[in-house]
C-alpha positions as CSV (number, residue, x, y, z in Angstrom):
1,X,-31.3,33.4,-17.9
2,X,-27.7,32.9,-19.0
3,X,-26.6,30.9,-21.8
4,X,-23.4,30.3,-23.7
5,X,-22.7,30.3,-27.4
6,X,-20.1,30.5,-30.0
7,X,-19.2,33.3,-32.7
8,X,-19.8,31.6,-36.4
9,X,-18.1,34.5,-38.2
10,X,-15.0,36.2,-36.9
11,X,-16.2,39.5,-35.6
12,X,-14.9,42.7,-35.3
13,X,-14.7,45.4,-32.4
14,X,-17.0,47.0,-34.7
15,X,-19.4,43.8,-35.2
16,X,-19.3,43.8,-30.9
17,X,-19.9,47.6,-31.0
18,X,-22.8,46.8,-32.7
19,X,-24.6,44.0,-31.3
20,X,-24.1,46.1,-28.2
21,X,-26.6,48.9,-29.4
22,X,-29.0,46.8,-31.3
23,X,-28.9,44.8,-27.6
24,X,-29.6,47.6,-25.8
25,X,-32.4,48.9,-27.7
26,X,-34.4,45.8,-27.9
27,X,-33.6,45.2,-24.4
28,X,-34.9,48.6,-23.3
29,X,-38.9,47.9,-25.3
30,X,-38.8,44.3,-23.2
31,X,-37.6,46.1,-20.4
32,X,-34.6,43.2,-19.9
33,X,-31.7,44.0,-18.3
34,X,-28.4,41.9,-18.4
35,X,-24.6,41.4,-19.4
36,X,-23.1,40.4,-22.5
37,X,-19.8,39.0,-22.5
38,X,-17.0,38.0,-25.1
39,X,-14.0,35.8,-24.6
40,X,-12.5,33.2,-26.9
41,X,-14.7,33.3,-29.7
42,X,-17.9,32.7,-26.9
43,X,-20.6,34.8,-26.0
44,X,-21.8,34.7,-22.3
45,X,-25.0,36.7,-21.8
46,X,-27.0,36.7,-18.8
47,X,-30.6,38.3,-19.5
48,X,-33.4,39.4,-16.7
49,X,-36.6,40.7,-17.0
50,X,-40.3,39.5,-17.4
51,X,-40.6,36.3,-18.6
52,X,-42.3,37.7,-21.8
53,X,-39.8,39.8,-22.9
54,X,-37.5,37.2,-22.0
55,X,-39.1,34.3,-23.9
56,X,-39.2,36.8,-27.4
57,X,-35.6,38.1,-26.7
58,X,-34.0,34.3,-26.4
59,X,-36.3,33.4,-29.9
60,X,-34.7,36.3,-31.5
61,X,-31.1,35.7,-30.2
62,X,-31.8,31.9,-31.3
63,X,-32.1,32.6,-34.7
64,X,-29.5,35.2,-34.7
65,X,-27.0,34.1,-37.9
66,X,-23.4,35.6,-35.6
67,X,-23.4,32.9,-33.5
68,X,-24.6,29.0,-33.0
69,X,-24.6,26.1,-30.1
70,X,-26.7,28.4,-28.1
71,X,-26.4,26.7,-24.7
72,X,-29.2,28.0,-22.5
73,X,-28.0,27.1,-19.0
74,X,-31.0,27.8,-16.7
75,X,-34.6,29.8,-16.5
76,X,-36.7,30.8,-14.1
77,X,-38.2,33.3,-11.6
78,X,-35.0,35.3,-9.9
79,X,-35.8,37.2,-6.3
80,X,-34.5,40.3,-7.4
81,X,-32.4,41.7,-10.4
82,X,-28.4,41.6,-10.3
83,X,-28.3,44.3,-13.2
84,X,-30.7,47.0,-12.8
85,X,-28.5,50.0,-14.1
86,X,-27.8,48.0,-17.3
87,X,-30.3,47.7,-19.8
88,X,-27.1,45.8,-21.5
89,X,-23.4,46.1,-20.4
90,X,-21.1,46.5,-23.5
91,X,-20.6,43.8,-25.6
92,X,-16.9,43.9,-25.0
93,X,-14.1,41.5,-25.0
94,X,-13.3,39.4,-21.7
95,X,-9.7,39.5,-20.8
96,X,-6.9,36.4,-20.9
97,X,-6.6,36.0,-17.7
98,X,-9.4,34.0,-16.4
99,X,-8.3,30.9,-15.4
100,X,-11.1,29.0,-16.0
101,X,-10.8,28.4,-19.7
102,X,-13.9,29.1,-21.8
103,X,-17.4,30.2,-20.6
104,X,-18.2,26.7,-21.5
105,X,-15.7,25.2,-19.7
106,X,-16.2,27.3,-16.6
107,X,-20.3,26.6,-16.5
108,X,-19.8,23.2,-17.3
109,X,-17.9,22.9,-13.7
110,X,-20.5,24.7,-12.0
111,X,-23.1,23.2,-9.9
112,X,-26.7,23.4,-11.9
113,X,-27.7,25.5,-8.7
114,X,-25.1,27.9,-8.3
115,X,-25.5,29.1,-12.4
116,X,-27.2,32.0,-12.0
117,X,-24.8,33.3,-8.9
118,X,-21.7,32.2,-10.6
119,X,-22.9,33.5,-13.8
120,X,-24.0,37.1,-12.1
121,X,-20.5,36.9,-10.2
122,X,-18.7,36.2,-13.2
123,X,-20.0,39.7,-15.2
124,X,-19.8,41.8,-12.5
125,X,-16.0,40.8,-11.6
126,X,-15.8,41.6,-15.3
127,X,-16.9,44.6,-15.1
128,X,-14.4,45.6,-12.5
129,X,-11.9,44.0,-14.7
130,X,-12.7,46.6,-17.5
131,X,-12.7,49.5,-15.3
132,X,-9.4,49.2,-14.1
């Protein structure tokens, strides 16, 4: 379930710090799983998990007040999970030198059948990216 959205106020490392926790432990109680991503003002998440907890935790980010034009790109049953050893990867900052432009941008160019794998490729070269 990814979706793309943009930042209303500015936020700080701090603000990201803490989205990232409050994230994590709602994510845990649903047991969803995912990435969150930041580049550019945008938000990339991509959330997994039973449809339930799903279906509560994109109502909840929907009416979140940080961000607006919540873009949900696609939903549905996934064979098996790409982030099992994250209840929710850091809410840190993408780096420059993507590329592609903006999350928007990139899904916008991407096939509606190849979101989820571009998406899932997209936050785990990331997260190589941040280890380096």
């Amino acid at each position: 379930m990814p979706y793309v959205s943009k930042e209303v106020p500015i936020l700080s490392d701090e603000d990201l710090k803490n989205i990232s926790i409050s994230s994590s432990a709602n994510n845990e109680k649903n047991q969803i799983t995912g990435t969150l991503l930041y580049m550019d003002r945008e938000f990339l998440q991509i959330l997994e998990g039973p449809e339930k907890g799903l279906l509560e935790t994109y109502q909840r980010i929907d009416m979140d007040t940080r961000h607006n034009s919540v873009n949900l790109y696609c939903q549905g049953p996934i064979e098996k999970r790409a982030f099992t050893q994250w209840e929710m990867q850091d809410a840190v900052k993408f780096p420059e030198r993507t590329g592609f432009g903006t999350f928007t941008e990139f899904f916008q160019k991407t096939s509606d059948d190849k979101i989820m794998e571009m998406g899932v490729m997209l936050a785990k070269e990331f997260a190589i990216v941040i280890s380096e």
